[in-house]
GULO-938616 format. One record per residue (C-alpha): x, y, z; residue in three letters. Coordinates in steps of 0.25 Angstrom, whole numbers, padded with zeros to 4 digits, always signed. Layout:
// GULO-938616
XYZALA/...
//
This chain:
// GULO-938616
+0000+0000+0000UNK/+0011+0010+0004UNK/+0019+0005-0007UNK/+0008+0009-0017UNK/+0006+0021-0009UNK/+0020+0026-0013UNK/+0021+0022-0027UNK/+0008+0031-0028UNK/+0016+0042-0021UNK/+0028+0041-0030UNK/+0022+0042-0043UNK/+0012+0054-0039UNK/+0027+0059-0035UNK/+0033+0056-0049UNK/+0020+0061-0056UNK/+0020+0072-0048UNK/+0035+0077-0052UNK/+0035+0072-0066UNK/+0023+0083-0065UNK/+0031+0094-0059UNK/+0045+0090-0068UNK/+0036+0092-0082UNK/+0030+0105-0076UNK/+0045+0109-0072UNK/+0052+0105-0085UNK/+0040+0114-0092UNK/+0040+0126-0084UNK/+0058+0126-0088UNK/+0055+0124-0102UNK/+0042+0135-0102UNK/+0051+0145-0095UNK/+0064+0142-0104UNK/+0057+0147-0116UNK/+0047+0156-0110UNK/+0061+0164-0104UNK/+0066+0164-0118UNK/+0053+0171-0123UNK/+0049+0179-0110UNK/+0064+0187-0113UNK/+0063+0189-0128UNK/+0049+0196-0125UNK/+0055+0204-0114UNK/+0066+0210-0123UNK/+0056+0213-0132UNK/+0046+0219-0125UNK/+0059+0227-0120UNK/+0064+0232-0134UNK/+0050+0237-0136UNK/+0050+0245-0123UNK/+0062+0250-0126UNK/+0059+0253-0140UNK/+0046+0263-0134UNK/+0057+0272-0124UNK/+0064+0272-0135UNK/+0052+0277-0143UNK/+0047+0285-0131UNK/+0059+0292-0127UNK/+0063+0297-0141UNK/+0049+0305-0142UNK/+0050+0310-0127UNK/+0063+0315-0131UNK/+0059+0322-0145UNK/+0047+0328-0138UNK/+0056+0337-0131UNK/+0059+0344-0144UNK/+0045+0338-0153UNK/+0054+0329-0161UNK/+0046+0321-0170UNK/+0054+0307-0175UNK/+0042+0306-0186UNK/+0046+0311-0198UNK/+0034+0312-0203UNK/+0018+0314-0198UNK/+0006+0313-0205UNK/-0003+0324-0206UNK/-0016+0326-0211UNK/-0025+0336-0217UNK/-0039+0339-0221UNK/-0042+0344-0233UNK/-0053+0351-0241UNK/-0056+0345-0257UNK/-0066+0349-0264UNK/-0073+0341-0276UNK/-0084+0340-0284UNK/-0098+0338-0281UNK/-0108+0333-0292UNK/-0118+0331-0280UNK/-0115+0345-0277UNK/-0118+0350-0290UNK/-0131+0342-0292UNK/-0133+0349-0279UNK/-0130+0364-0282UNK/-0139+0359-0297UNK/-0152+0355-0289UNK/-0149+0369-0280UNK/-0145+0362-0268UNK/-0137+0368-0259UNK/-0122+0361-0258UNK/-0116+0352-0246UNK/-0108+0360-0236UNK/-0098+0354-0243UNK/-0098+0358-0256UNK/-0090+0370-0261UNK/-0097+0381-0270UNK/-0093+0374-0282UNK/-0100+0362-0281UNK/-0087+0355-0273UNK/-0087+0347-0260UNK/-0075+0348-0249UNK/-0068+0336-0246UNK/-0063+0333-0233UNK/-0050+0327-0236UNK/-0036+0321-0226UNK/-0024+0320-0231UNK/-0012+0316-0225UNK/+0002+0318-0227UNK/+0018+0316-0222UNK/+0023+0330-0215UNK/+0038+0330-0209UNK/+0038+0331-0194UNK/+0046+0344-0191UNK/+0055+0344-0180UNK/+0053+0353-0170UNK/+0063+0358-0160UNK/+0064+0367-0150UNK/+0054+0377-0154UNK/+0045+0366-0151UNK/+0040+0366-0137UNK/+0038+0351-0130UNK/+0029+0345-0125UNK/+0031+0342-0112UNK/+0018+0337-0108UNK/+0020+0324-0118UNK/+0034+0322-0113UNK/+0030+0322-0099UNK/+0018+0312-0103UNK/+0027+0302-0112UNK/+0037+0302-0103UNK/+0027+0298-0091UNK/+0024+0287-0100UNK/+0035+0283-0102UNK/+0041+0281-0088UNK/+0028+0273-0084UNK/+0030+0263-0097UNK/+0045+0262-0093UNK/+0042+0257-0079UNK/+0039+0245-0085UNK/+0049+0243-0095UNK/+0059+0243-0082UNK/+0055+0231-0078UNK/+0059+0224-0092UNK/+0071+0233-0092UNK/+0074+0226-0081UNK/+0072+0212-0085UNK/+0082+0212-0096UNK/+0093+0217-0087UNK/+0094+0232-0092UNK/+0103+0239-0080UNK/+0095+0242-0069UNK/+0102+0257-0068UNK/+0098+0259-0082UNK/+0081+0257-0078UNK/+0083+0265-0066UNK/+0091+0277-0074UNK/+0079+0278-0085UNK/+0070+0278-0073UNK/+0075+0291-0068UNK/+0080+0296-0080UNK/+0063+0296-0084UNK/+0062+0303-0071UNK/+0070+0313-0075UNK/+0065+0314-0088UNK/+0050+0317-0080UNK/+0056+0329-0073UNK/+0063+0335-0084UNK/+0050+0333-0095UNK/+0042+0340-0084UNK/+0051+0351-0082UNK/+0050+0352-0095UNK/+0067+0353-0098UNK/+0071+0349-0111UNK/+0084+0346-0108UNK/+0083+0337-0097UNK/+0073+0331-0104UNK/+0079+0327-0115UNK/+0092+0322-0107UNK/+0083+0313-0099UNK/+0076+0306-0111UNK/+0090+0304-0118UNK/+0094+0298-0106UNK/+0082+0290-0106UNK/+0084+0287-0121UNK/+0098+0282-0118UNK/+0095+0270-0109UNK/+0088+0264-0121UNK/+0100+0256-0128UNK/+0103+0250-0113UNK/+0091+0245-0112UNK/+0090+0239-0126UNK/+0101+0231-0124UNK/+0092+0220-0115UNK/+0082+0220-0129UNK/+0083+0211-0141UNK/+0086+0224-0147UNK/+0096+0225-0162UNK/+0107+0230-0159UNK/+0104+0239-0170UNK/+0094+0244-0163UNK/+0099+0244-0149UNK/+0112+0252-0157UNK/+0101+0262-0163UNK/+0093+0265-0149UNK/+0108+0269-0142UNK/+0109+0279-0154UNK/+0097+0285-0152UNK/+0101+0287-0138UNK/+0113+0295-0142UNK/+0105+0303-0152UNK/+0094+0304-0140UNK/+0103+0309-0132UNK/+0110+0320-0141UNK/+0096+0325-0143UNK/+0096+0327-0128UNK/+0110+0336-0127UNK/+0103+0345-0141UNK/+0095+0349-0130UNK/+0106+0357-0121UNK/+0114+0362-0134UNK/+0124+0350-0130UNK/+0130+0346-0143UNK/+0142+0341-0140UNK/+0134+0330-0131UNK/+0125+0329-0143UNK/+0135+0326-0153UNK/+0142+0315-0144UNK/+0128+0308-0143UNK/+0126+0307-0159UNK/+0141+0304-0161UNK/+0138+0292-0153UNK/+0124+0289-0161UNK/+0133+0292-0175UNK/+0145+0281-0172UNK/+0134+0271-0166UNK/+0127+0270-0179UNK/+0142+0272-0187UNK/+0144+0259-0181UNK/+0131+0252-0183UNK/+0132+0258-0200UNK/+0145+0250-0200UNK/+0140+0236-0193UNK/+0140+0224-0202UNK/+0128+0218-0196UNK/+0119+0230-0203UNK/+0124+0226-0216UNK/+0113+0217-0219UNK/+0103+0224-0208UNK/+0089+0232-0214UNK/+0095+0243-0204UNK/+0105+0246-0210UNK/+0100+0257-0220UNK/+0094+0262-0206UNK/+0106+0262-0198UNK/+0113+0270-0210UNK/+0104+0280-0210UNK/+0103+0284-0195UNK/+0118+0284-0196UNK/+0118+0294-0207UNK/+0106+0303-0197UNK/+0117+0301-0186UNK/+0127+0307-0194UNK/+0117+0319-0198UNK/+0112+0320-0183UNK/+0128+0322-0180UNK/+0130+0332-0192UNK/+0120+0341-0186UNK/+0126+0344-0174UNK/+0136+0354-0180UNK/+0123+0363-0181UNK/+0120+0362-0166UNK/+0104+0366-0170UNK/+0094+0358-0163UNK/+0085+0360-0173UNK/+0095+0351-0184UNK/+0100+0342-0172UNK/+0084+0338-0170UNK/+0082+0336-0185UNK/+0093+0326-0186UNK/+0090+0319-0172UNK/+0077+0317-0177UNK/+0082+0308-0192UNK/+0092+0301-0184UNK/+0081+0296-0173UNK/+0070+0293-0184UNK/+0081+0286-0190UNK/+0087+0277-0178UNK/+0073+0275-0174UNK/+0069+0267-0188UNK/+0081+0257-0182UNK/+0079+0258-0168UNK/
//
């Protein structure tokens, strides 16, 4: 009896861990490809977050002097045609009076839209900013980057690096709401230039990533136009202008769709450079705004 007792034990014991074993050998296999997975959407859901400060940053810093990185809009206008009416004139036969809408030639108004492509002007400091909308966009932006922090985080990005933006928006607050351009600007290149660190934990080209640390010099210039600081100016493109010398002469672009891309915003460089003999906001602008459109079609 004890003997059939304990044989009954022992198999509800080996049934029991043959259970457990399967559910064990399951759970490693579901969480060794689900790891794999789970860390290719996190970069990617990172490279998108990074890609809207990118995105955000650029328009609260070109706010500050009504820059436009469109180069064109649509516009549309109403317009008045006037045609023939044979109605109209069956009308005016029989003596009836015409429509409101019929001319005193027997010809009815046509409401008509059109549209067309108008060049976005640049305009500078006569401009005044807007203030209000910077103040707004940026208080959206620091609630949205709360959260990106906590990805930041998860791909290792220097813990100094998170907490630096995090004041550095603070900053930028304070100096939005007193309404200083110059400080203002500082603080959102400063902003801008943690960018390319952050990329690195992305499954961001190097292209790209080689891109979005030019900007970051060209950012950054733009800030020192703003105190009549050109020599600072001058060092920031010089750095953008030999990053992309290198990236015109690298092999692997041979072959790459890029390349035509990476020419061109190497040439706008080059012209952004040129125009710092003039010292004229105004001409600096212009070419600040063709080298950005530019990398931003790579970037």
């Amino acid at each position: 009896m004890e003997n059939g007792f304990i044989k009954i034990i022992t198999k509800a014991i080996i049934i029991v861990s043959i259970i457990v074993g399967i559910f064990l050998i399951f759970s490693i296999y579901t969480n060794s490809f689900g790891t794999g997975k789970n860390a290719e959407d996190q970069t990617e859901k990172i490279h998108q977050e990074i890609q809207y400060l990118d995105t955000k940053l650029l328009s609260l810093i070109n706010y500050l002097n009504n820059i436009d990185l469109q180069n064109y809009k649509v516009t549309l206008t109403k317009v008045q045609t006037e045609s023939d009416s044979p109605s109209n004139s069956q009308k005016n036969e029989e003596g009836s009076s015409s429509s409101e809408d019929s001319g005193e030639n027997g010809t009815d108004k046509e409401e008509t839209t059109i549209s067309k492509m108008e060049e976005n002007t640049i305009v500078q400091d006569q401009g005044e900013t807007d203030w209000k909308t910077i103040e707004g966009e940026l208080e959206i932006l620091s609630n949205t980057w709360n959260s990106i922090v906590l990805d930041l985080y998860k791909i290792n990005v220097n813990s100094e690096s998170i907490i630096s933006f995090s004041n550095n928006i603070n900053e930028a607050i304070i100096a939005v709401k007193n309404q200083d351009k110059n400080m203002s600007a500082m603080y959102l290149s400063k902003l801008y230039s943690f960018l390319p660190e952050f990329s690195l934990g992305t499954k961001q080209d190097e292209i790209k990533r080689e891109t979005l640390l030019a900007k970051s010099y060209i950012v950054n210039a733009y800030a020192y136009v703003q105190t009549d600081n050109w020599d600072r100016v001058s060092e920031e493109i010089e750095k953008a202008r030999v990053l992309f010398a290198s990236l015109v002469n690298d092999a692997r672009l041979v072959e790459n769709n890029k390349r035509y891309n990476v020419n061109k915003s190497y040439i706008v460089i080059e012209e952004l450079k040129n125009s710092l003999s003039k010292k004229e906001k105004g001409v600096f602008y212009v070419k600040y705004k063709n080298a950005l459109e530019e990398l931003n079609i790579i970037s």
